[in-house]
VOBA-1610 file (N, C-alpha, C; in pm, whole numbers, padded with zeros to 5 digits, always signed):
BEGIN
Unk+00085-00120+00000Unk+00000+00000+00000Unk+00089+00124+00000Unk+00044+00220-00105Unk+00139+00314-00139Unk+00105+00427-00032Unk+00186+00530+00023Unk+00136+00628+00114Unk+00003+00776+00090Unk+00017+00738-00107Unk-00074+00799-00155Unk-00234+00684-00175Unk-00333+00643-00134Unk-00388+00566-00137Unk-00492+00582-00286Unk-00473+00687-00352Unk-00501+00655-00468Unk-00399+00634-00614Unk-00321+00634-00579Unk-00187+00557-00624Unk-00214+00399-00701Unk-00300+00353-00556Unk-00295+00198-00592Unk-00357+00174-00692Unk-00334+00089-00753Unk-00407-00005-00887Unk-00338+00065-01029Unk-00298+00191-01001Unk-00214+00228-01090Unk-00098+00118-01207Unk-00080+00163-01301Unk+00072+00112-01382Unk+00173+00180-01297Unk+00274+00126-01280Unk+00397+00133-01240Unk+00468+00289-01276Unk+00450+00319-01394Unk+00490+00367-01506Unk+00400+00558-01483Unk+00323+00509-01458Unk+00193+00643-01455Unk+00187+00656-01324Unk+00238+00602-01223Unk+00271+00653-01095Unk+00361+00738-01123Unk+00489+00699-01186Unk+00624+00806-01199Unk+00582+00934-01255Unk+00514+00902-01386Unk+00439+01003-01452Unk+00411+01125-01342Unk+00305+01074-01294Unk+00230+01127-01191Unk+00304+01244-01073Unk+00397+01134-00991Unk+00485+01199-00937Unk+00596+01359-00960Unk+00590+01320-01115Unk+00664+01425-01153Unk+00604+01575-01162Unk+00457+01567-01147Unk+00415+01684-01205Unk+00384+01765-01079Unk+00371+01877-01107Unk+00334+02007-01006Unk+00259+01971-00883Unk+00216+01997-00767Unk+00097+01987-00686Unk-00014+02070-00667Unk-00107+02008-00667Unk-00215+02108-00625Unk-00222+02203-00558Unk-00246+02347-00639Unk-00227+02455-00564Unk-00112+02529-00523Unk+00005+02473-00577Unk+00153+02487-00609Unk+00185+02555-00763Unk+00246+02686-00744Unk+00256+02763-00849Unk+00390+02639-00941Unk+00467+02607-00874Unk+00613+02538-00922Unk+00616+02410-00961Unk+00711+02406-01007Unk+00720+02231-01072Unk+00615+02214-01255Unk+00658+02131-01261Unk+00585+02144-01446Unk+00468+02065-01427Unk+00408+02093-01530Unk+00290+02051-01542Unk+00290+01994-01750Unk+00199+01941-01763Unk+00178+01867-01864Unk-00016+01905-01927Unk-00034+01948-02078Unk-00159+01964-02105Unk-00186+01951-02248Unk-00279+01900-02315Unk-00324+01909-02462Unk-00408+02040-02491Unk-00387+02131-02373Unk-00464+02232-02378Unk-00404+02349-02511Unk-00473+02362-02592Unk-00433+02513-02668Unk-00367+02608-02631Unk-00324+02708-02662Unk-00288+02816-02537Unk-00396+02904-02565Unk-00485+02940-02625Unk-00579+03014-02619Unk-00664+02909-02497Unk-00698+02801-02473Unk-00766+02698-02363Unk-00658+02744-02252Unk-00558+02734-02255Unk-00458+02813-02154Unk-00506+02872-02073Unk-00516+02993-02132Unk-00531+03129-02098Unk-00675+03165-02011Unk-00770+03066-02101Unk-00901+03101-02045Unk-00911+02995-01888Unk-00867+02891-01886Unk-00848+02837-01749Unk-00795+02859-01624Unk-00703+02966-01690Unk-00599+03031-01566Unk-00712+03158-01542Unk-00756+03204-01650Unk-00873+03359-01621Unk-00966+03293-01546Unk-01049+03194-01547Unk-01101+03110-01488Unk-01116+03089-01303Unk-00932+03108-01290Unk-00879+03102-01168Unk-00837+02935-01144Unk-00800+02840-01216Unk-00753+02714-01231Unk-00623+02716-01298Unk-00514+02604-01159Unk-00444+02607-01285Unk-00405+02450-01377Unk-00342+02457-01429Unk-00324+02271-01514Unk-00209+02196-01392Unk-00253+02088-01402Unk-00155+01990-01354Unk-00106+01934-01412Unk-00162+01876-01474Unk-00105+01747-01585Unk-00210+01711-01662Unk-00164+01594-01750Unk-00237+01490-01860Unk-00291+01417-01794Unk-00407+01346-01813Unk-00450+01228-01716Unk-00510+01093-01831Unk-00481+01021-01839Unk-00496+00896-01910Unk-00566+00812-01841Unk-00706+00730-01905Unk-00733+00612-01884Unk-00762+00516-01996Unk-00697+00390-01986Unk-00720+00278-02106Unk-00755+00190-02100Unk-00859+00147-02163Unk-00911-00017-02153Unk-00909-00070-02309Unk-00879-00192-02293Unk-00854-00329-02451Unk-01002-00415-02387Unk-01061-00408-02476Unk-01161-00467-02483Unk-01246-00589-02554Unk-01234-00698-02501Unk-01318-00814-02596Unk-01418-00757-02636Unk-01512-00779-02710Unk-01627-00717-02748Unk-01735-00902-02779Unk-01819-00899-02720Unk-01914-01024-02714Unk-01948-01067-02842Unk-02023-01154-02863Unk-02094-01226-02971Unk-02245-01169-02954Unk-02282-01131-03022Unk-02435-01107-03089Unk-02523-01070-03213Unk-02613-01190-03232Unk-02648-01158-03366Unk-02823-01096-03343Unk-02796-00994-03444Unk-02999-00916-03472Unk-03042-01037-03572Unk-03155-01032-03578Unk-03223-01098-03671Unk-03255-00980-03821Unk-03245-01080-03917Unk-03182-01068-04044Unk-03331-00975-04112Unk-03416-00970-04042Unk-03555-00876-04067Unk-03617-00787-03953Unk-03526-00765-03902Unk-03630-00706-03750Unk-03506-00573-03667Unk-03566-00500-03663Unk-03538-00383-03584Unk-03522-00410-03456Unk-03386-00432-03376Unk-03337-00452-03231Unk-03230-00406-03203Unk-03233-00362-03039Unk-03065-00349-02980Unk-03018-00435-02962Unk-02894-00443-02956Unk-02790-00574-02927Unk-02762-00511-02791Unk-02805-00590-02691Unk-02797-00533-02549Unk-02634-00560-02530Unk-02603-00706-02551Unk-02460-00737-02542Unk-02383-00632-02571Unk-02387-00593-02691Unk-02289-00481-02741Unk-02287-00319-02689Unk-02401-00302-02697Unk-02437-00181-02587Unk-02407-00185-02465Unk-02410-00282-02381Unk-02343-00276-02251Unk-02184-00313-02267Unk-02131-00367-02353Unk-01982-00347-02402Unk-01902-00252-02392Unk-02004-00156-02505Unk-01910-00055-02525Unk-01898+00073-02427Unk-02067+00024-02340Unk-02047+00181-02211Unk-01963+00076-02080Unk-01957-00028-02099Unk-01843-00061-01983Unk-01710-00025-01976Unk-01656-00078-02116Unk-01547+00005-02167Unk-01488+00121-02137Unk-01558+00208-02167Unk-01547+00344-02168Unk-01576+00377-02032Unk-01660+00369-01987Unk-01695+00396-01820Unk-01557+00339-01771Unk-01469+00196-01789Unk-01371+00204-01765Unk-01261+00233-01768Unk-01262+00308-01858Unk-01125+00467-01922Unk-01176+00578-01823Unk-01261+00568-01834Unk-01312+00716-01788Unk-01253+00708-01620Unk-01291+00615-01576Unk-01285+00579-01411Unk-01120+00595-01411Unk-01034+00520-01437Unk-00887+00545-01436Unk-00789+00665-01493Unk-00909+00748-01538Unk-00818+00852-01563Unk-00866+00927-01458Unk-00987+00973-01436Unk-01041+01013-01290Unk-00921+00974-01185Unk-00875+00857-01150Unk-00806+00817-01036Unk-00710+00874-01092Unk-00628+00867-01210Unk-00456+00964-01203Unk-00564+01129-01149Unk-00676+01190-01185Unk-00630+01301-01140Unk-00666+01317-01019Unk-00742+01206-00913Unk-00767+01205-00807Unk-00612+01212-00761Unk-00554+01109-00788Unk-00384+01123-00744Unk-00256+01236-00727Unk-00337+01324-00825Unk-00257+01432-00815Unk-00348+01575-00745Unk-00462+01508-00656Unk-00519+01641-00610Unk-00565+01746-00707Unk-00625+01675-00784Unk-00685+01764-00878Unk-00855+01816-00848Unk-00913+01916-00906Unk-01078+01940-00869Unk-01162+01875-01025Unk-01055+01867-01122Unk-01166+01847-01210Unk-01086+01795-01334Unk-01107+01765-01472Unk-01068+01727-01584Unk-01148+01801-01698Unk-01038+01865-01790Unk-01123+01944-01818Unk-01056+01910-02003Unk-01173+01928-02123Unk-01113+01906-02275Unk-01134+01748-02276Unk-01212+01672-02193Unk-01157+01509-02182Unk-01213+01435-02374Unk-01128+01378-02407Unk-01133+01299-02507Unk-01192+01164-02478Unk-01260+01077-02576Unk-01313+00923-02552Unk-01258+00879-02675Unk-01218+00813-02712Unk-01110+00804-02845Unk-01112+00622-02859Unk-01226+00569-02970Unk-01185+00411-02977Unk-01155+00367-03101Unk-01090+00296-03086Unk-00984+00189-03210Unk-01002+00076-03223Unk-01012-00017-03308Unk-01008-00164-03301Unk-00833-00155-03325Unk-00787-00256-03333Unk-00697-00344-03282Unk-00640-00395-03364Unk-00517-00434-03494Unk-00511-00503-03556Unk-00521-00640-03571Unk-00451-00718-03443Unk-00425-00838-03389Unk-00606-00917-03356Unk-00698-00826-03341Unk-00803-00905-03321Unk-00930-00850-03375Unk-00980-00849-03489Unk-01100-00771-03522Unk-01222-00749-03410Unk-01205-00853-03278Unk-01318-00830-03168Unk-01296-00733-03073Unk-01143-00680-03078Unk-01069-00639-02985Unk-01096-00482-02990Unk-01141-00406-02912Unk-01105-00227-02920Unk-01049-00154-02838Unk-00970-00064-02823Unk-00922-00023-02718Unk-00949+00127-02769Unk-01026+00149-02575Unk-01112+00279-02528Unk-01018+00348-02453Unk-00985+00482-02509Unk-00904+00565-02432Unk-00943+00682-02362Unk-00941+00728-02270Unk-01004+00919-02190Unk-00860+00966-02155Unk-00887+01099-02205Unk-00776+01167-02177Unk-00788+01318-02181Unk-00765+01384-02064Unk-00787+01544-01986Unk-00668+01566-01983Unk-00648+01738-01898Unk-00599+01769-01804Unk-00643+01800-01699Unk-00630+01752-01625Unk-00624+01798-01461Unk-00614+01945-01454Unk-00672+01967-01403Unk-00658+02106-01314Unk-00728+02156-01131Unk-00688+02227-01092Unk-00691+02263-00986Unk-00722+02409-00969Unk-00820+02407-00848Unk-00857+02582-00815Unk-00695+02645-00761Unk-00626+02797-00821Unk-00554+02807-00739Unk-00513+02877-00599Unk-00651+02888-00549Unk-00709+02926-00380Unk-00712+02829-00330Unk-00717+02701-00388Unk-00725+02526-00330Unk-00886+02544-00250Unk-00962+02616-00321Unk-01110+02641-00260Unk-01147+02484-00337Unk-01234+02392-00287Unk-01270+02312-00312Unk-01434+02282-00333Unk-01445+02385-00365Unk-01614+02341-00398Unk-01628+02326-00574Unk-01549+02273-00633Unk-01605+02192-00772Unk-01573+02100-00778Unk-01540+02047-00700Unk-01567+01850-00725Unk-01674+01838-00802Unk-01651+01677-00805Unk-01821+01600-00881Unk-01836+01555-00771Unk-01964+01456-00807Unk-02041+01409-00731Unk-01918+01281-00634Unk-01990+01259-00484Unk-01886+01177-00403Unk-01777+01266-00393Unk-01688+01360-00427Unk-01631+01384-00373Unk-01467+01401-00461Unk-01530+01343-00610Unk-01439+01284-00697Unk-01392+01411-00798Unk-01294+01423-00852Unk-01259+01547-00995Unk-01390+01513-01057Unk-01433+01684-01091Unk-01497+01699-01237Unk-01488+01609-01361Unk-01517+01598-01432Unk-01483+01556-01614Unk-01563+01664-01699Unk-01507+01673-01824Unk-01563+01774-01871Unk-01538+01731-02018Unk-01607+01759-02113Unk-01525+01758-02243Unk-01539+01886-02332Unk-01574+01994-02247Unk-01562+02108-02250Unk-01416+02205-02292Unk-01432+02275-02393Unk-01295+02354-02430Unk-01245+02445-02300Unk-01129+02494-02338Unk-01100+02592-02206Unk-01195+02709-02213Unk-01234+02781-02322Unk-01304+02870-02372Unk-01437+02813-02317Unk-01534+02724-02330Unk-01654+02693-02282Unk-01657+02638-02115Unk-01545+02624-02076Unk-01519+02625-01923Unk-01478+02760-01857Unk-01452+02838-01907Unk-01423+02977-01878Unk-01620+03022-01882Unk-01655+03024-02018Unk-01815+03071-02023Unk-01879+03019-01908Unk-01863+02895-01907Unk-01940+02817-01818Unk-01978+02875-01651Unk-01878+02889-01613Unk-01793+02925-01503Unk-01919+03066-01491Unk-01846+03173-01576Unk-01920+03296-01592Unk-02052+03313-01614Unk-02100+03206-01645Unk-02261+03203-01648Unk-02314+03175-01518Unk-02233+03113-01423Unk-02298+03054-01310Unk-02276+02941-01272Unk-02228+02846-01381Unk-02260+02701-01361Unk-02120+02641-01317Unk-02089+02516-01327Unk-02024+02436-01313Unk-02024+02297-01347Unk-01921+02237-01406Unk-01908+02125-01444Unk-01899+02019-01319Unk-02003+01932-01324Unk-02017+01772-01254Unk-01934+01673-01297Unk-01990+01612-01446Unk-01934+01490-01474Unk-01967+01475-01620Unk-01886+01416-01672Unk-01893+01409-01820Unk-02044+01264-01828Unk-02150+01302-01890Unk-02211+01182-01891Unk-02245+01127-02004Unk-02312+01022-02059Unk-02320+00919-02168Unk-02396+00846-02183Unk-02468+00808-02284Unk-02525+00676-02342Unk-02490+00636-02455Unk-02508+00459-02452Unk-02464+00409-02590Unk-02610+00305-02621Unk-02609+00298-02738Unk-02718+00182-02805Unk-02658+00163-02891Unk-02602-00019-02928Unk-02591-00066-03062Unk-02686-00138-03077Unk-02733-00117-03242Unk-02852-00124-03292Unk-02844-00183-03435Unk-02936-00311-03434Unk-02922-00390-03580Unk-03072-00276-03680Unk-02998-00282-03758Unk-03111-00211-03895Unk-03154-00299-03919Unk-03294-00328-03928Unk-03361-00439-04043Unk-03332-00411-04199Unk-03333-00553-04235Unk-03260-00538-04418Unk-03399-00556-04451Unk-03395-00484-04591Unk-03498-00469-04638Unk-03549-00556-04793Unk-03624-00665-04758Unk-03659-00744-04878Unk-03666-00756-04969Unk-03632-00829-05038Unk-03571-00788-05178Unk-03683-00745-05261Unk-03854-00787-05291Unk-03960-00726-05328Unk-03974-00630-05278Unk-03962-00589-05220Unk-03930-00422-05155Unk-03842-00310-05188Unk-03715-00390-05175Unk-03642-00319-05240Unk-03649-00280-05401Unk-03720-00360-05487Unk-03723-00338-05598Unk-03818-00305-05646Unk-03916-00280-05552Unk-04059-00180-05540Unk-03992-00035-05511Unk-03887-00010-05475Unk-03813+00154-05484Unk-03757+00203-05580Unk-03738+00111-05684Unk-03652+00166-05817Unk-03702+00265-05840Unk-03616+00321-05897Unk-03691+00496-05936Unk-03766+00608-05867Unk-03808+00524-05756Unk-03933+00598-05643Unk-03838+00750-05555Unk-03895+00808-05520Unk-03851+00908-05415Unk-03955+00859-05307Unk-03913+00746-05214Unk-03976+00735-05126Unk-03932+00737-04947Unk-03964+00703-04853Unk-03940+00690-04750Unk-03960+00558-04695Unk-03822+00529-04652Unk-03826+00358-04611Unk-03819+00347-04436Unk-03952+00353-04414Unk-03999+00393-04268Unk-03916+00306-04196Unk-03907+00150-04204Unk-03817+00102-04055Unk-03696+00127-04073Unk-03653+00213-04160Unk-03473+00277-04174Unk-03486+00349-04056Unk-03566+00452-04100Unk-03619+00578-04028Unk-03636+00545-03873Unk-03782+00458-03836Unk-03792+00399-03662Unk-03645+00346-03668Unk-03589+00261-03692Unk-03465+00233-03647Unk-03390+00299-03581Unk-03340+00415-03644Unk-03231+00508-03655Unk-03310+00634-03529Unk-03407+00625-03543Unk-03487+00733-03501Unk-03498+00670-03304Unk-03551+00481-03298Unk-03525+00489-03175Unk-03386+00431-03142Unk-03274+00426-03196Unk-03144+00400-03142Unk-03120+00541-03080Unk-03111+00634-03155Unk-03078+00779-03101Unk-03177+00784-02978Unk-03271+00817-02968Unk-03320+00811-02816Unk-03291+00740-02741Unk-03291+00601-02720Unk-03228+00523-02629Unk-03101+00565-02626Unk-03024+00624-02692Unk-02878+00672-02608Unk-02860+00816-02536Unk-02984+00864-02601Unk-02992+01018-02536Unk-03053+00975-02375Unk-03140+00900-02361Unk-03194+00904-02268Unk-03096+00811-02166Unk-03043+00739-02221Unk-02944+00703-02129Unk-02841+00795-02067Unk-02800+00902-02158Unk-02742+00986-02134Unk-02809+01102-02022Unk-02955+01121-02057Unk-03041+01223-01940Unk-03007+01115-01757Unk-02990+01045-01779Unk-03083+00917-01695Unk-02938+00927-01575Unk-02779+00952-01632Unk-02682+00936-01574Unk-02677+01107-01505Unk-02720+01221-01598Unk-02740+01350-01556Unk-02824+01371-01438Unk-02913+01286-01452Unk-03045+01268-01306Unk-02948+01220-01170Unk-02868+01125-01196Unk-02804+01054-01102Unk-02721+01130-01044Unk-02659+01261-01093Unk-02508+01335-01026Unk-02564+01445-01005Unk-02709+01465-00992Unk-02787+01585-00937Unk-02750+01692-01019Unk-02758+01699-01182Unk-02738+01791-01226Unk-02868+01864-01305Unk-02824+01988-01318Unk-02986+02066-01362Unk-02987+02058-01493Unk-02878+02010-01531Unk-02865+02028-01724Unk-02785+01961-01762Unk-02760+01932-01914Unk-02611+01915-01964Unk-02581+01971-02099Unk-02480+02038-02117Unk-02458+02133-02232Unk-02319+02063-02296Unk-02325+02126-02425Unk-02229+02054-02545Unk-02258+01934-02557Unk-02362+01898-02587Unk-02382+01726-02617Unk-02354+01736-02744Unk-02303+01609-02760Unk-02280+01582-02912Unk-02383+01395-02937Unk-02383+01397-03046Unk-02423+01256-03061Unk-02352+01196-03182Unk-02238+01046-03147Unk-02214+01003-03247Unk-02274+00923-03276Unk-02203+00829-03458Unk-02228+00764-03493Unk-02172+00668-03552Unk-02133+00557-03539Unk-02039+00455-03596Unk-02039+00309-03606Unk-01982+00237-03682Unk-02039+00105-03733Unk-01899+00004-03671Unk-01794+00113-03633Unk-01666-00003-03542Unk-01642-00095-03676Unk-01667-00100-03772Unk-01617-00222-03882Unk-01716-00364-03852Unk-01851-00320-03762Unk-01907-00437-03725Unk-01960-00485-03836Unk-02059-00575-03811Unk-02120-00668-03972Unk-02240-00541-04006Unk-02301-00573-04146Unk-02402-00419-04248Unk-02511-00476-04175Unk-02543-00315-04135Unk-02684-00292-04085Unk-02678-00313-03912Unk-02532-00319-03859Unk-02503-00241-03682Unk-02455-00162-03705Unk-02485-00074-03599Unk-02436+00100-03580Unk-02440+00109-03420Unk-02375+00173-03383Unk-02352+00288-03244Unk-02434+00398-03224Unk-02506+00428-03145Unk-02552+00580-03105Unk-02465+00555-02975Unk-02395+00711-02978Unk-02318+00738-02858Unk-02355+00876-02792Unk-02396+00924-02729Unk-02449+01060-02676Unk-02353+01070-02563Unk-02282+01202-02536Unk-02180+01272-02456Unk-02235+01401-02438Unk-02208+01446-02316Unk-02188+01606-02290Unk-02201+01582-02146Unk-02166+01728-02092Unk-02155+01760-01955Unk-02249+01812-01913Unk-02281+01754-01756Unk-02323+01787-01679Unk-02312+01872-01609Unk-02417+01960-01589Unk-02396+02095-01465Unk-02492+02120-01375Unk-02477+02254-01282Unk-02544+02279-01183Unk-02490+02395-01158Unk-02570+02513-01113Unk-02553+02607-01047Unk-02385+02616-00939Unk-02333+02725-00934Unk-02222+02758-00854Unk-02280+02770-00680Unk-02257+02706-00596Unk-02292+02732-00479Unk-02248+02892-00433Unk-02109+02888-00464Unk-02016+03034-00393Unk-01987+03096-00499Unk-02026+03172-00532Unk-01999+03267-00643Unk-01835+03336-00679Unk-01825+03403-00533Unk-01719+03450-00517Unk-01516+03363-00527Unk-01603+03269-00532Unk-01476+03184-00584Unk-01407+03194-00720Unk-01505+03261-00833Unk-01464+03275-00963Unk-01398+03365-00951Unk-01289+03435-00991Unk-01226+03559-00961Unk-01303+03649-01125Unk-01285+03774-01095Unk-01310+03848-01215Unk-01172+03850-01307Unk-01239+03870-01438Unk-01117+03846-01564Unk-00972+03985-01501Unk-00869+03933-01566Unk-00781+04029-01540Unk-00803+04196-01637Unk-00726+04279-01607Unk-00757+04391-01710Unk-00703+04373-01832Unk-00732+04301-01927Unk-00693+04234-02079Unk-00839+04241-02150Unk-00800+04252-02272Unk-00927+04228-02336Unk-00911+04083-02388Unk-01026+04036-02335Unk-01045+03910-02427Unk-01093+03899-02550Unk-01100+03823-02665Unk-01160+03797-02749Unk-01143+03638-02781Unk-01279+03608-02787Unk-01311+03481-02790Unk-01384+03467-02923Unk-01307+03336-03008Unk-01343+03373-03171Unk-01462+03264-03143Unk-01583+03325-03213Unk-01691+03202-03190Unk-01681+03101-03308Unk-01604+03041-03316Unk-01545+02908-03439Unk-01446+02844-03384Unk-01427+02726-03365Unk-01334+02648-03257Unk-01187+02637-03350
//
């Protein structure tokens, strides 16, 4: 048992990492960030400063499941796959920035790959920087007690901030979803047609909700009043024609308890280009 108790379970390797970088609330020592320097700038105006990079990785089997070859269904298997996965990147990069006394993670990436060596195989990556209030005022944690996540720019964590709010937790849903194929008298009842091929449509139409709402459902859970910058992807992973991914992301927020913790901007003019 290491004297830092979130240390443990760590790589060997990302402890040292770890070790090397600045401390919380410590102007000195280096720090490490994928941050922009325009994201820079607005985090430190903010009143935060960077600690470091924070990494979490998971290699992933991915299950066996087949849709039926006419019928509109989720592949529960695969859907609970791919948010385990990722929920398990997400969790270990959380712990490097729990390790370094961090309040939050902020820019976080979800980044997946298959594998050459195994077409079942994917590996799910999260990756922030850490940062820290530098008053070491501690009222932006997440929920329990744990760093923020965010996948918020420095620029929309600066807004954020200034609006009132605050970042909780990065939250998510996934649905993989078989398309029904469409019969071949059917299909050749469309030649030429400008028509609408309705179970494309319900398909596609309830995969996306089932991941949005999975995504509301985790926002309910960390007591947040909203979540802003959602994005929703979409992707097929190289699986077999007619599976797809709905993936829904964005952050969670809530009102600032203490106001006065945000400091006001310095005397600079900002300009913030509205195009990323």
């Amino acid at each position: 048992m290491s004297q830092n108790p979130a240390l443990d379970g760590l790589p060997k390797h990302a402890i040292e990492r770890l070790k090397g970088l600045r401390e919380s609330g410590q102007s000195g020592g280096i720090f490490t960030s994928d941050l922009s320097v325009n994201e820079f700038l607005m985090v430190r105006e903010a009143g935060f400063e960077p600690i470091g990079l924070c990494v979490g990785s998971c290699i992933y089997h991915m299950g066996i499941q087949y849709g039926q070859w006419s019928k509109n269904q989720e592949l529960n298997v695969l859907s609970q796959a791919m948010y385990h996965a990722r929920e398990l990147a997400m969790t270990r990069m959380t712990e490097e920035a729990q390790a370094v006394a961090a309040d939050g993670v902020v820019g976080v990436r979800l980044e997946v790959k298959r594998l050459e060596w195994d077409r079942e195989i994917l590996e799910f990556m999260a990756i922030g920087t850490a940062i820290a209030h530098s008053s070491g005022h501690s009222g932006f944690k997440g929920p329990q007690g744990r760093p923020f996540t965010s996948d918020l720019s420095g620029q929309d964590f600066w807004m954020l901030l200034k609006a009132g709010h605050r970042p909780l937790e990065m939250v998510m849903g996934s649905c993989v979803y078989h398309v029904a194929h469409q019969g071949f008298l059917k299909s050749l009842g469309n030649v030429g047609r400008n028509t609408e091929i309705t179970q494309f449509t319900q398909a596609m139409y309830d995969a996306r909700e089932l991941a949005m709402e999975r995504m509301q459902n985790e926002a309910h859970e960390a007591g947040a009043e909203g979540i802003v910058g959602v994005n929703l992807h979409e992707g097929s992973h190289n699986w077999q024609p007619h599976v797809i991914e709905f993936f829904a992301v964005g952050t969670a927020v809530k009102p600032i308890e203490d106001k006065s913790a945000i400091p006001e901007p310095a005397s600079l003019q900002i300009v913030i280009p509205v195009n990323d």
